[in-house]
C-alpha positions as CSV (number, residue, x, y, z in Angstrom):
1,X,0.0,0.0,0.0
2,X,1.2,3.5,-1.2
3,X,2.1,6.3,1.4
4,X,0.2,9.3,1.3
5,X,2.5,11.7,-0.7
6,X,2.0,14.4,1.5
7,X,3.6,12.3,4.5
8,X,6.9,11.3,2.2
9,X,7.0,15.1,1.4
10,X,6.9,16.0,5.2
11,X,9.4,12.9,6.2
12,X,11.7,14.4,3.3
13,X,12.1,17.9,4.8
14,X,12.7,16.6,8.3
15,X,15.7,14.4,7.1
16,X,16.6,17.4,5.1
17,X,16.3,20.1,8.7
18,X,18.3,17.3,10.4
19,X,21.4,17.1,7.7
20,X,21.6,20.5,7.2
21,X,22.1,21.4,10.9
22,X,24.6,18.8,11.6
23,X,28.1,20.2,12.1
24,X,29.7,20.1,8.9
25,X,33.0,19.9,10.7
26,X,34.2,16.3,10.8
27,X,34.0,14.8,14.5
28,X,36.6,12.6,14.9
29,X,36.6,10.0,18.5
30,X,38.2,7.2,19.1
31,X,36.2,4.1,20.0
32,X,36.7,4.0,24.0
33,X,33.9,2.3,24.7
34,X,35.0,-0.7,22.5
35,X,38.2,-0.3,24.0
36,X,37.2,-0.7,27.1
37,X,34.8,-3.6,27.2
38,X,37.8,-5.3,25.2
39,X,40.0,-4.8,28.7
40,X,37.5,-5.3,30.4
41,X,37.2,-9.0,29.1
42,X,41.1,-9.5,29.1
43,X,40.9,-9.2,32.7
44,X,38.4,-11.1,33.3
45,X,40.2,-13.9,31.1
46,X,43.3,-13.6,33.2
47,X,40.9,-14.3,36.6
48,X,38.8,-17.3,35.1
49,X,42.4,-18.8,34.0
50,X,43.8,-17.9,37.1
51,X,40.9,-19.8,38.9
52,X,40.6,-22.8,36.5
53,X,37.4,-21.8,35.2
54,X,37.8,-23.4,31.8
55,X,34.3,-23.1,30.7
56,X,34.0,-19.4,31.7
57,X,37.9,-18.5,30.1
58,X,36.5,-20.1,26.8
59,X,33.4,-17.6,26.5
60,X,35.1,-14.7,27.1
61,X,37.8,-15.7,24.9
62,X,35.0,-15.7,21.9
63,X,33.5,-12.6,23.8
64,X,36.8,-11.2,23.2
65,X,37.5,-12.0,19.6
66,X,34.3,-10.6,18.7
67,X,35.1,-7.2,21.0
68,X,38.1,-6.8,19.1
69,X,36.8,-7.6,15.7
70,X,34.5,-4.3,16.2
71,X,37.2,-2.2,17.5
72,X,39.4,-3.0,14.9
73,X,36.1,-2.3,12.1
74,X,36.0,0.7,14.1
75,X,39.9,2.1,14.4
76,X,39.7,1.2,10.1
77,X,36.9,3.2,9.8
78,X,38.6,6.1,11.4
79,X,41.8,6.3,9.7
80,X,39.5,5.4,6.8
81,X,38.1,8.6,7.4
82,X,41.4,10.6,7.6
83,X,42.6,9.4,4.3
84,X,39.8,10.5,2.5
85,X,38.3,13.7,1.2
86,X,35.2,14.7,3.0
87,X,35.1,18.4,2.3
88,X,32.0,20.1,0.9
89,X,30.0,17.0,1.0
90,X,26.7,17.6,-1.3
91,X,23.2,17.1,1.0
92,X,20.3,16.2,-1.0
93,X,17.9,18.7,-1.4
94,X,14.2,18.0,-0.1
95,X,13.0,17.1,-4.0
96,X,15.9,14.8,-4.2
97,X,14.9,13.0,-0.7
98,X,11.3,13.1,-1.4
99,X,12.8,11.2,-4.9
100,X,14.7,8.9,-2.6
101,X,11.5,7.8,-0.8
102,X,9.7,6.9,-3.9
103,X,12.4,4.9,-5.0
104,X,12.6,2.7,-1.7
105,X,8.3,2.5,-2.0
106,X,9.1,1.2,-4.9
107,X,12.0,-1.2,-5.0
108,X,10.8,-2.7,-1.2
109,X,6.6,-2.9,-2.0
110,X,6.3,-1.3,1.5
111,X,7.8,1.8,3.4
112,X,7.2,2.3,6.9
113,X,7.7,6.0,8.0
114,X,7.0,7.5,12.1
115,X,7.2,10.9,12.1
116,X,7.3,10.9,15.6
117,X,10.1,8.5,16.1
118,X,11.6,9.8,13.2
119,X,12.4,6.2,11.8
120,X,12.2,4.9,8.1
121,X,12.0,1.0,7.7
122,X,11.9,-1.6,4.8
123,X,11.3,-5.3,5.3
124,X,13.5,-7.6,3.4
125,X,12.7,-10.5,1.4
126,X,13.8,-14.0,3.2
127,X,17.8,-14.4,3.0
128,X,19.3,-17.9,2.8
129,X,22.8,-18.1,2.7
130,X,24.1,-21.9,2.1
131,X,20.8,-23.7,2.6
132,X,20.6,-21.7,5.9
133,X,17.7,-20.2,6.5
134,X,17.7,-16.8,8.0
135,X,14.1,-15.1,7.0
136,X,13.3,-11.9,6.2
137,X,15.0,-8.5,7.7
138,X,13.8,-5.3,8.9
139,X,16.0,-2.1,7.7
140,X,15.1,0.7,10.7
141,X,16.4,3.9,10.3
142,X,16.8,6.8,12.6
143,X,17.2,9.4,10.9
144,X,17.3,11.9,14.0
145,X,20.8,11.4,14.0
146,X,22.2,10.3,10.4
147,X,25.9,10.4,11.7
148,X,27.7,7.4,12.7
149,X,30.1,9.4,15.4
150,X,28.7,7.3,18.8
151,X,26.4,4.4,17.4
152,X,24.6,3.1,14.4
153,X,21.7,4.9,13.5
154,X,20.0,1.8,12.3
155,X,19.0,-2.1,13.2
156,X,18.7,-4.8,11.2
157,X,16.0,-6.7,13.4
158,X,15.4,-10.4,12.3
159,X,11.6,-10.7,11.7
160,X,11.4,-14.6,11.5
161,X,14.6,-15.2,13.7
162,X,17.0,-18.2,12.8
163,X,19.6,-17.3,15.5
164,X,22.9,-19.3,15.5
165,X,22.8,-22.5,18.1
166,X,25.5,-20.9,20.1
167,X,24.5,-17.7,20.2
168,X,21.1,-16.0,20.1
169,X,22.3,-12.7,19.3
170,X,23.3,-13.9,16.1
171,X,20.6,-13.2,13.4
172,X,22.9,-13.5,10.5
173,X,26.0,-14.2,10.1
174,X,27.1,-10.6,10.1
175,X,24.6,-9.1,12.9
176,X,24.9,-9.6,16.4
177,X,22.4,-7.9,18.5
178,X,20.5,-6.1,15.8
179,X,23.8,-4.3,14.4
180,X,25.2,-5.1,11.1
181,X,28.9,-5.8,10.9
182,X,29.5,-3.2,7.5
183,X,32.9,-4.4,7.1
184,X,34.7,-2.3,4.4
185,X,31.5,-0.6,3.7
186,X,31.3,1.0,6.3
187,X,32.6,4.7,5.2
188,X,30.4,3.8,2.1
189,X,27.2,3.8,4.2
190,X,28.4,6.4,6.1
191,X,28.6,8.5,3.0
192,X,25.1,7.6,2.2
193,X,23.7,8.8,5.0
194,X,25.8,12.2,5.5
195,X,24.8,13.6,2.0
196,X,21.1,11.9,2.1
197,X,21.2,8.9,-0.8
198,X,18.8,7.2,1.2
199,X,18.3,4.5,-2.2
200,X,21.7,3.6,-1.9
201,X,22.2,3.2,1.7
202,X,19.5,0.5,2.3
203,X,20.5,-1.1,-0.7
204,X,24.1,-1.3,0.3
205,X,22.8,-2.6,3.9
206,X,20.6,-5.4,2.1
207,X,23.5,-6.3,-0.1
208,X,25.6,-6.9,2.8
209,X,23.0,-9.4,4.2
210,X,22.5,-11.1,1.1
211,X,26.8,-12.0,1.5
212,X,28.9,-14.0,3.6
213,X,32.3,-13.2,4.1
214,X,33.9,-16.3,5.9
215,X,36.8,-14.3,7.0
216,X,35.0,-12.3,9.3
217,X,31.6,-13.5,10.9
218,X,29.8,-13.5,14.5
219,X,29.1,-17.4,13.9
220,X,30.1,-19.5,11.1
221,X,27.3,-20.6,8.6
222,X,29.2,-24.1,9.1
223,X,28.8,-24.2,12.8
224,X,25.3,-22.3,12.6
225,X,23.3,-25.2,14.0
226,X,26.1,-26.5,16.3
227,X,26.3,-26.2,19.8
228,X,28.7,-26.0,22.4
229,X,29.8,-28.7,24.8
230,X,28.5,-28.3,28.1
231,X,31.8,-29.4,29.7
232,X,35.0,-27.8,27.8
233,X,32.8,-25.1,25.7
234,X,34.0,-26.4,22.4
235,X,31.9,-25.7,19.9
236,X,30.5,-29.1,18.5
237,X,28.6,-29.7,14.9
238,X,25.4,-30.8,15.1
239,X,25.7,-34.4,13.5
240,X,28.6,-34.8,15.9
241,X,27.6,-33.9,19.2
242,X,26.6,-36.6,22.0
243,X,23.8,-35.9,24.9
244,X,24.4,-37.2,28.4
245,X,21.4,-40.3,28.8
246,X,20.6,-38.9,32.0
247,X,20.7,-35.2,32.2
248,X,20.9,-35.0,28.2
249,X,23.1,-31.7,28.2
250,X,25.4,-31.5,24.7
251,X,28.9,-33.2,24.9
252,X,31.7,-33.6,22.6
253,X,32.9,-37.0,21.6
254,X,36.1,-36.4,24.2
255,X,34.4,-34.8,27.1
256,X,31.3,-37.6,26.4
257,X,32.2,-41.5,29.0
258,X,30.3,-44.4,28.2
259,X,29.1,-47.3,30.9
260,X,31.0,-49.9,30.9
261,X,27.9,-51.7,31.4
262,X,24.9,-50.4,29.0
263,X,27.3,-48.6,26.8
264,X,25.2,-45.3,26.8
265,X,27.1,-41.9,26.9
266,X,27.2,-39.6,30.0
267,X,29.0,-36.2,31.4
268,X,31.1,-36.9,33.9
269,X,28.6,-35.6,37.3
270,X,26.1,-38.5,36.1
271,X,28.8,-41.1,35.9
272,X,30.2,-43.1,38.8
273,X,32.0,-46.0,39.2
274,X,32.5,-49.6,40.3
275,X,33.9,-49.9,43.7
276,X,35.5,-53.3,42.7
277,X,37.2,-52.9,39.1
278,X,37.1,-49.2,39.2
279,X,35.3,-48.8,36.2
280,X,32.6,-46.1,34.5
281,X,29.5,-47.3,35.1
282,X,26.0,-45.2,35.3
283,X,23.6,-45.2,38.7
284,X,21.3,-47.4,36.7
285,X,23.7,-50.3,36.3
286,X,25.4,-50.4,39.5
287,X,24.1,-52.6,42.4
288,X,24.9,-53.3,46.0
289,X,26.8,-56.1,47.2
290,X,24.1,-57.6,49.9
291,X,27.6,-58.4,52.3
292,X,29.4,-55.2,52.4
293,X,27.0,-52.9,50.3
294,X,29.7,-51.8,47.4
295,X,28.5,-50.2,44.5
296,X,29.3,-53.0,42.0
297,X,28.8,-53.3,38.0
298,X,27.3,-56.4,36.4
299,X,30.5,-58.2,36.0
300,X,32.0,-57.3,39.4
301,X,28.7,-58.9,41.1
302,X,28.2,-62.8,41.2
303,X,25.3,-64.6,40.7
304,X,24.8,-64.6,44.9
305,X,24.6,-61.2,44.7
306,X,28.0,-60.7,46.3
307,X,31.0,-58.9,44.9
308,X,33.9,-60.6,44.4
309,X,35.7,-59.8,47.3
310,X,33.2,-60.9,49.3
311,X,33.6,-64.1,47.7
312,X,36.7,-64.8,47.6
313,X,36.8,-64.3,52.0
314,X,34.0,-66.3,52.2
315,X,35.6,-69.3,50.2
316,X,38.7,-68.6,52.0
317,X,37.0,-69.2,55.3
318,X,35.0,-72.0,54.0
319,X,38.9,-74.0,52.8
320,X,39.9,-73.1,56.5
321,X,37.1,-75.2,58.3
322,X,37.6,-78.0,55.5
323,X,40.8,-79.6,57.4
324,X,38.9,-79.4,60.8
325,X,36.1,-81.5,59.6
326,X,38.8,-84.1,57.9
327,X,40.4,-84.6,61.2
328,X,37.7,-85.2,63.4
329,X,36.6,-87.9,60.4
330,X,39.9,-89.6,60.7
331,X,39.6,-89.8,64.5
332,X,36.5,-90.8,65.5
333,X,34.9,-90.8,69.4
334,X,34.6,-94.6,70.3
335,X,31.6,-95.7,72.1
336,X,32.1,-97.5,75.9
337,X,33.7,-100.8,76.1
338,X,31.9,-104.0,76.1
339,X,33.5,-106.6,78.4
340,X,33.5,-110.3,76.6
341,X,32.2,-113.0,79.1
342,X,35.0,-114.4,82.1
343,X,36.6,-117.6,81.4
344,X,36.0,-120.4,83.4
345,X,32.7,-119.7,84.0
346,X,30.1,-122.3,82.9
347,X,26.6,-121.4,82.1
348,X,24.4,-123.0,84.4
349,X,21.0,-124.1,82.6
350,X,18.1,-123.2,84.7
C-alpha cells in the first residue's frame, strides 16, 4: 500500500532540517567504549584462568575476539576517514529525498515511516545463505541522527529469527544484537547517510546481508546449528555432538564416557564408578553387594549377589574349616567298652 504523498514530502524535509544542521565539521573520536569492554574481558580472562574456570575463560575468549573484531572495524573506519576527502559533502535537497523515498516504495513494495520516532523501515525479502535459512530482515532507520560518530543509527532486526545454536544474538552471520557488521563498507554507508542517498544506503545494507564473508563473521554458517559442549565449551557440529542419557546436556565426543555396562554416553557428574574394578558405570547399572554394600557393576557382582571380594573371603573361610572336619573324620569318638564274658565260667542251665 502506497504512502500518502504528502507524508513522504513532510518525512523528506525533516531528514533534510536534520542534515543540514549537523556540524559540517568532521568529529573525529576514538572508539573507547569498544576499547574498554575489550580490557575489560582481558581481565576477566586472566581471573577465570587464574581460577581454573575453563568453561568461563572459553566464553570470554570468543566474547573477546568478537570485541576486538569491532574495534578493529572501528579504528579502520577512522583512519579510513582521515585518508579521504570529506570536504564540501553535497546534502540532498528536499526534492531529491522526497525522490529517494519513492524509489525505496518502490524497490521494497512497502515503506514504513514515524514521524514521531523519526524512523524509516523496509522489510526484506527471506535471506538464505548456504541452505541456511535466516528469514526476512527489517531495515530501521533513525534518521534523527544520520551520523555514525557514537552508534549506528540503524538495526537490522530479524523478523522470522533463525539465530545461530550458540549464540542467540546472532541473526545473520554478520549481525549480532540487531547491528550489522559493514565491514569495508562502512565509510560507504556512512557517506550515504551524510549527504542523504537514502536508495543507496538500504541497498548497500541489504546487499551486505545477502553476502557471507567467511573471514570475518559472529558465527560461522558451518557451525550455525552446532552447539557447544557443556563441559570444555567447544563448539561441536550438530551431527557430531553426544547428549548425556541422563541429564541430556550436549557433549563432545572427548568430554562424552560411556558405561562400561549399557554402553550409553554420560558427562562426567552423572557417571560413577564400580567400587571393585574401578570402572565407569552409570547409577542405573550399579548394584549393592548384599555383604558389604559396594556399588558394584554387572560383571563385578556374582550370581549370589556378592561382589567378588566378598567371595573370595568367604571361600577362604569356608577351605579353613575343610581340614577341621577331615580330622575329626579320621579320629572318630569310640563308644564304651563292652566286656567279653569271664573264662572259666560255665553257664548254668536253669
Amino acid at each position: 500500500m502506497q504512502l500518502p504523498r504528502k507524508r513522504l514530502w513532510r518525512t523528506a524535509s525533516q531528514i533534510y532540517q536534520r542534515l543540514v544542521s549537523e556540524d559540517s565539521a568532521t568529529q573525529l573520536k576514538l572508539p573507547f567504549e569498544d576499547w574498554w569492554h575489550c580490557d575489560r574481558l582481558i581481565r576477566k580472562r586472566q581471573r577465570a584462568q587464574h581460577r581454573d574456570w575453563d568453561l568461563a575463560a572459553s566464553k570470554l575468549e570468543r566474547d573477546l575476539k568478537t570485541g576486538l573484531a569491532q574495534l578493529i572495524q572501528q579504528l579502520t573506519a577512522l583512519h579510513a576517514e582521515l585518508m579521504s576527502d570529506s570536504s564540501q559533502q553535497q546534502i540532498s535537497s528536499v526534492r531529491e529525498l522526497y525522490a529517494e523515498l519513492l524509489a525505496l516504495e518502490e524497490e521494497f513494495g512497502e515503506l514504513k515511516l514515524d514521524l514521531r520516532a523519526q524512523t524509516i523501515s523496509v522489510v526484506t525479502e527471506p535471506i538464505e545463505l548456504e541452505a541456511v535459512y535466516l528469514g526476512p530482515f527489517e531495515i530501521c532507520l533513525k534518521y534523527g541522527n544520520l551520523k555514525m560518530d557514537v552508534s549506528s543509527p540503524y538495526r537490522v532486526i530479524a523478523t522470522d529469527p533463525n539465530p545461530a545454536f550458540v549464540n542467540d544474538c546472532v541473526t545473520h552471520p554478520h549481525v549480532q544484537s540487531e547491528v550489522v557488521c559493514e565491514g569495508d563498507g562502512r565509510l560507504a554507508i556512512r557517506r550515504s547517510l551524510e549527504q542523504g542517498r537514502l536508495f543507496d544506503f538500504f541497498t548497500m545494507v541489504v546487499s551486505l546481508l545477502r553476502t557471507y564473508n567467511p573471514g570475518s563473521p559472529y558465527v560461522e554458517l558451518s557451525d550455525w546449528h552446532s552447539v557447544e559442549c557443556t563441559e570444555c565449551a567447544d563448539v561441536i557440529a550438530a551431527n557430531e555432538q553426544t547428549r548425556c542419557e541422563n541429564c541430556e546436556i550436549a557433549l563432545c565426543t572427548e568430554c562424552a564416557r560411556d558405561c562400561s555396562d549399557c554402553d550409553c554416553p554420560f558427562c562426567h557428574e552423572c557417571l560413577s564408578h564400580c567400587d571393585s574394578c574401578h570402572s565407569n558405570c552409570c547409577s542405573s547399572c550399579l548394584k549393592q553387594c548384599m555383604q558389604c554394600n559396594a556399588d558394584c557393576c554387572q560383571r563385578c557382582l556374582l550370581e549370589n549377589e556378592r561382589c567378588s571380594d566378598c567371595d573370595a573371603e568367604e571361600l577362604e573361610e569356608t577351605e579353613k574349616e575343610l581340614p577341621e572336619t577331615h580330622a575329626s573324620a579320621a579320629n572318630p569318638v569310640t563308644a564304651t567298652t563292652v566286656q567279653p564274658d569271664c573264662l572259666g565260667e560255665t553257664v548254668v542251665p536253669a
